[in-house]
C-alpha positions in Angstrom: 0.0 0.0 0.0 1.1 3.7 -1.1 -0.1 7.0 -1.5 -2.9 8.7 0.6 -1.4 8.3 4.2 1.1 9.5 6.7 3.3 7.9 8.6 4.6 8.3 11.8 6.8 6.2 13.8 6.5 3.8 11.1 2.8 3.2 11.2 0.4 4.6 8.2 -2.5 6.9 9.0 -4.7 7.9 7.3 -4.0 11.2 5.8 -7.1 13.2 6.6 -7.3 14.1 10.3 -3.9 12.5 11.4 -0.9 15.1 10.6 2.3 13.6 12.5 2.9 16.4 14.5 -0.5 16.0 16.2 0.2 12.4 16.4 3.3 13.1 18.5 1.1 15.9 20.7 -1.0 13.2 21.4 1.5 10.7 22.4 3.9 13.8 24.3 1.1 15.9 25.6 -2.5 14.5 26.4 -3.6 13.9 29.5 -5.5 10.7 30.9 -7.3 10.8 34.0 -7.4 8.3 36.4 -11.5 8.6 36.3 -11.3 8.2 32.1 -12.3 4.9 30.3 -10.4 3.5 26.9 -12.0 1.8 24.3 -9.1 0.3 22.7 -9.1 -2.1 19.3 -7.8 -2.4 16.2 -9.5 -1.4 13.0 -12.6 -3.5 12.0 -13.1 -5.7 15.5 -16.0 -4.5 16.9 -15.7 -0.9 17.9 -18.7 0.8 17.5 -20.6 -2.1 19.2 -17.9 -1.8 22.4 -19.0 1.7 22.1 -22.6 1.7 21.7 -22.7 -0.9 24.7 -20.4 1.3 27.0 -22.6 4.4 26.3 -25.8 2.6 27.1 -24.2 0.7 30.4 -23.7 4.9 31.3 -27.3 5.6 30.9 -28.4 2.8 32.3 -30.1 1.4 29.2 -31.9 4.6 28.3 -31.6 5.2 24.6 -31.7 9.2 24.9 -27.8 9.8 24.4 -27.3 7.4 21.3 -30.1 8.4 19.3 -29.3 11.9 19.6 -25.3 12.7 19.7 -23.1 11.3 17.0 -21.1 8.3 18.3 -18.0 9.4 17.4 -18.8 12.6 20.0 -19.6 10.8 22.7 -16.6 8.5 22.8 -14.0 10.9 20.6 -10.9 9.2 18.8 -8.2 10.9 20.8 -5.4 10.3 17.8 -8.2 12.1 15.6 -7.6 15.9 15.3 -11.7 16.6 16.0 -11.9 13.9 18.2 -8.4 15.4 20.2 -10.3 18.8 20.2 -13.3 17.5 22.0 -11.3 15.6 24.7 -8.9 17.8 25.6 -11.1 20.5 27.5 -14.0 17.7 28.4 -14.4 18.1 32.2 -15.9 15.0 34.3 -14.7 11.3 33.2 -14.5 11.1 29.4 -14.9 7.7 27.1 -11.7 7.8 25.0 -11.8 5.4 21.6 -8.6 4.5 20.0 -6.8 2.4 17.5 -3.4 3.1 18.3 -0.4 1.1 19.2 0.6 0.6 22.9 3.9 2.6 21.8 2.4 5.7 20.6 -0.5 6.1 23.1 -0.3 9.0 25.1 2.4 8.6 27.7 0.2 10.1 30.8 -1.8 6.9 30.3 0.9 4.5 31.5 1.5 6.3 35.2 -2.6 6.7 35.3 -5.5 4.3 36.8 -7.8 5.0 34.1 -9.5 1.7 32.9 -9.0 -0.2 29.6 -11.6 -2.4 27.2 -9.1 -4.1 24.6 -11.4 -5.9 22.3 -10.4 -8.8 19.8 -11.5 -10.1 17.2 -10.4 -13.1 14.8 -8.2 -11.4 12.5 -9.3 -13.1 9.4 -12.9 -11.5 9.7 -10.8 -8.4 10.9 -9.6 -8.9 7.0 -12.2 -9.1 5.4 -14.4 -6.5 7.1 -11.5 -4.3 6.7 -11.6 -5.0 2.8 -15.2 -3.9 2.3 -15.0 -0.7 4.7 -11.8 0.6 3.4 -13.5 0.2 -0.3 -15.8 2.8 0.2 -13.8 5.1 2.3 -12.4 8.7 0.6 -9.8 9.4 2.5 -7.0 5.9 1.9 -5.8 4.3 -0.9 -8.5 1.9 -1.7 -7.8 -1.9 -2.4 -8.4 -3.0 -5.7 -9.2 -6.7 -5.3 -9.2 -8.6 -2.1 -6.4 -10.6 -3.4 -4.5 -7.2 -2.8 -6.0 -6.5 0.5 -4.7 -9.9 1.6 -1.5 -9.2 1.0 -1.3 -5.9 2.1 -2.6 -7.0 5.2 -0.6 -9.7 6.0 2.4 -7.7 5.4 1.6 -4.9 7.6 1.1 -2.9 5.1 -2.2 -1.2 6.0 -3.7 2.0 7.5 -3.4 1.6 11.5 -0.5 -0.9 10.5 0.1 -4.9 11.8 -2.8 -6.5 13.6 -0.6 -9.1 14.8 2.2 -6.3 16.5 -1.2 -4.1 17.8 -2.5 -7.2 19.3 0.7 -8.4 20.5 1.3 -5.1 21.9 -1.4 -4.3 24.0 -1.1 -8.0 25.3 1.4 -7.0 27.4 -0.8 -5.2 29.6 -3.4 -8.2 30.1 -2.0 -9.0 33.9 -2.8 -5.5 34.8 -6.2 -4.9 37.2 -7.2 -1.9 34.8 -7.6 -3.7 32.0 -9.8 -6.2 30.5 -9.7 -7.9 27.6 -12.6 -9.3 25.6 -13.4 -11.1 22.0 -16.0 -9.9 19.4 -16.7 -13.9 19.0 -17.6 -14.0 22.8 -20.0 -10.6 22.7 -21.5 -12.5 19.6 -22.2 -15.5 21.5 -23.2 -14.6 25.0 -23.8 -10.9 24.8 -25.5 -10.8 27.9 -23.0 -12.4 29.8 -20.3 -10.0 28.0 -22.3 -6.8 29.2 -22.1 -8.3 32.6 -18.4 -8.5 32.6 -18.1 -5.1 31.3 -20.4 -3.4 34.1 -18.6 -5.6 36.5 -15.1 -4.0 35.2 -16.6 -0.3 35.4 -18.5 -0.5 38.4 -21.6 -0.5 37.1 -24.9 -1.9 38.3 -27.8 -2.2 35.9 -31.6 -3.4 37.3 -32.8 -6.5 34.9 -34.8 -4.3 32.4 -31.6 -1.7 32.0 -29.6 -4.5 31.1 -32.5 -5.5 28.6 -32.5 -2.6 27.1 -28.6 -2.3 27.1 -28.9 -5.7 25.0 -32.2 -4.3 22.7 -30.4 -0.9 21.5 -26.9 -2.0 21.0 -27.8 -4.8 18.9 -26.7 -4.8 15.1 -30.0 -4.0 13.6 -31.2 -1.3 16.4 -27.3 0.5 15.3 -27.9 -0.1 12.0 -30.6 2.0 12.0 -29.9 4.5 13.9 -28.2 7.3 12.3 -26.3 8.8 15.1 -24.4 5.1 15.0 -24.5 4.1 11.8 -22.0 6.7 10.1 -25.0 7.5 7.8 -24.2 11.2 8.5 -20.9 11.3 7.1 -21.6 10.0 4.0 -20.3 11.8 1.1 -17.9 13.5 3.3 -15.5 10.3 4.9 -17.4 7.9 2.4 -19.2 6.7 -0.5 -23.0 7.6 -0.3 -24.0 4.2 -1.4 -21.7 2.7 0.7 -22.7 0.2 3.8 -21.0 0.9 7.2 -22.2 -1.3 9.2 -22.4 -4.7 6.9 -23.2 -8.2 8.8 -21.7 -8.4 11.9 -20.9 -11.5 12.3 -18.6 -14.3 13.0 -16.4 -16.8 10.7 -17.0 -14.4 7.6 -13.9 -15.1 6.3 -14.5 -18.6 5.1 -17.0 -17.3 2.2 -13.7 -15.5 1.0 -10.3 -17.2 1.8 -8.9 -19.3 -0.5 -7.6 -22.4 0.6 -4.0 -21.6 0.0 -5.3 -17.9 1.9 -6.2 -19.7 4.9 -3.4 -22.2 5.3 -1.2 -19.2 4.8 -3.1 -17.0 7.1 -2.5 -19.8 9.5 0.9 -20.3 9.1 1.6 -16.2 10.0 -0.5 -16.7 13.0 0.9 -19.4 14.8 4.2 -17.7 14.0 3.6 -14.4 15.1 1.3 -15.2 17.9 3.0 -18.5 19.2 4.3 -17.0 22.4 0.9 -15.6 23.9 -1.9 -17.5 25.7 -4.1 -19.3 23.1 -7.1 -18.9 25.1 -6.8 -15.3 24.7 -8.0 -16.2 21.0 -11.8 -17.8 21.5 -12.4 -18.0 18.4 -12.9 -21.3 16.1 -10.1 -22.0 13.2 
């Protein structure tokens, strides 16, 4: 992959929104409170779910906030230059979203109590999702074929950079009591159980029908139709106005797309690059 990005600290960004020398404010100069909460991932695993349900666990199921404010305001990107503008003089605890790399988040965060979701997700889907959003994005250098995303994304070679070094990165904080660590495969298949864990982490209560409605409006159809969720609004401006933001959401995607030789290569990388953390971090099925 060439062309539309910038990189910094040998990571590509996209170009729009990202200039390098508010990449390094960011990691020099921001400020994490210990009262703040980090929705971490890498591109493509879940995100917007992780923050639909954190925003609704704050409201105690009441759909008010999501259907009115634009997720992306009410959980800014901190790396993003809007999203940067709208933390940095936010009083109160703030919801900070993120898709960097442990080595370029901002340094304050690492002497701070503030308390981490890292979510997961089977890379191969992580592939393939990626392939379809980035297609109808205007601001990177579009894939051509998905034989080409492949081998971009194997390689590294993509906007937000390696999934395997992110991953493997923020890893290395999984002993620590601020930070959980949870699977897109595992909110798929006991979602409930999943929302519990995460009020349990944030200290967070929710009465039966809160939870229920926790579970009702930050399912993939109740986002998917909601426009302050859905992207919808920036449409024409970040992406292609017949494009489709939020596509399936599901599990094991992949294997209506892999090749045979894709997969056993896929799989190869994996157990190589991987081979040294916990398998059972990784619930999903090969």
């Amino acid at each position: 992959m060439t062309g539309e990005c910038v990189w910094f600290e040998g990571i590509p960004f996209p170009s729009m929104e990202f200039p390098s020398e508010h990449l390094r404010e960011v990691q020099e100069d921001f400020i994490i409170k210990d009262e703040d909460v980090l929705l971490l991932t890498y591109p493509q695993s879940g995100m917007n779910w992780l923050m639909e349900t954190v925003c609704l666990i704050h409201s105690k199921g009441d759909p008010k906030w999501i259907q009115s404010v634009p997720i992306w305001e009410r959980s800014p990107w901190v790396e993003a230059f809007s999203g940067y503008n709208l933390l940095k003089d936010k009083e109160g605890p703030r919801f900070i979203t993120s898709h960097l790399f442990v080595q370029l988040f901002p340094r304050s965060f690492f002497k701070s109590k503030a308390k981490v979701i890292y979510l997961i997700r089977n890379p191969r889907d992580v592939l393939v999702s990626g392939y379809f959003f980035w297609r109808i994005a205007k601001f990177v250098k579009r894939p051509q074929s998905l034989e080409q995303y492949f081998e971009w994304f194997v390689e590294g070679n993509v906007v937000f950079g390696s999934w395997f070094n992110h991953t493997w990165g923020w890893m290395s904080m999984r002993n620590k009591e601020n930070f959980l660590i949870l699977s897109y495969e595992e909110m798929k298949w006991d979602t409930r159980s999943t929302v519990e864990k995460i009020c349990q982490f944030l200290g967070k209560k929710l009465e039966p029908e809160e939870l229920n409605s926790v579970l009702k409006n930050s399912s993939f159809q109740a986002m998917k139709e909601n426009s302050m969720s859905n992207y919808s609004l920036l449409k024409g401006q970040y992406f292609e106005e017949n494009g489709q933001l939020l596509r399936k959401g599901v599990t094991g995607d992949w294997r209506n797309y892999f090749t045979v030789a894709q997969a056993e290569t896929f799989d190869k990388l994996f157990q190589e690059k991987m081979a040294d953390l916990p398998q059972d971090l990784f619930l999903w099925k090969q």
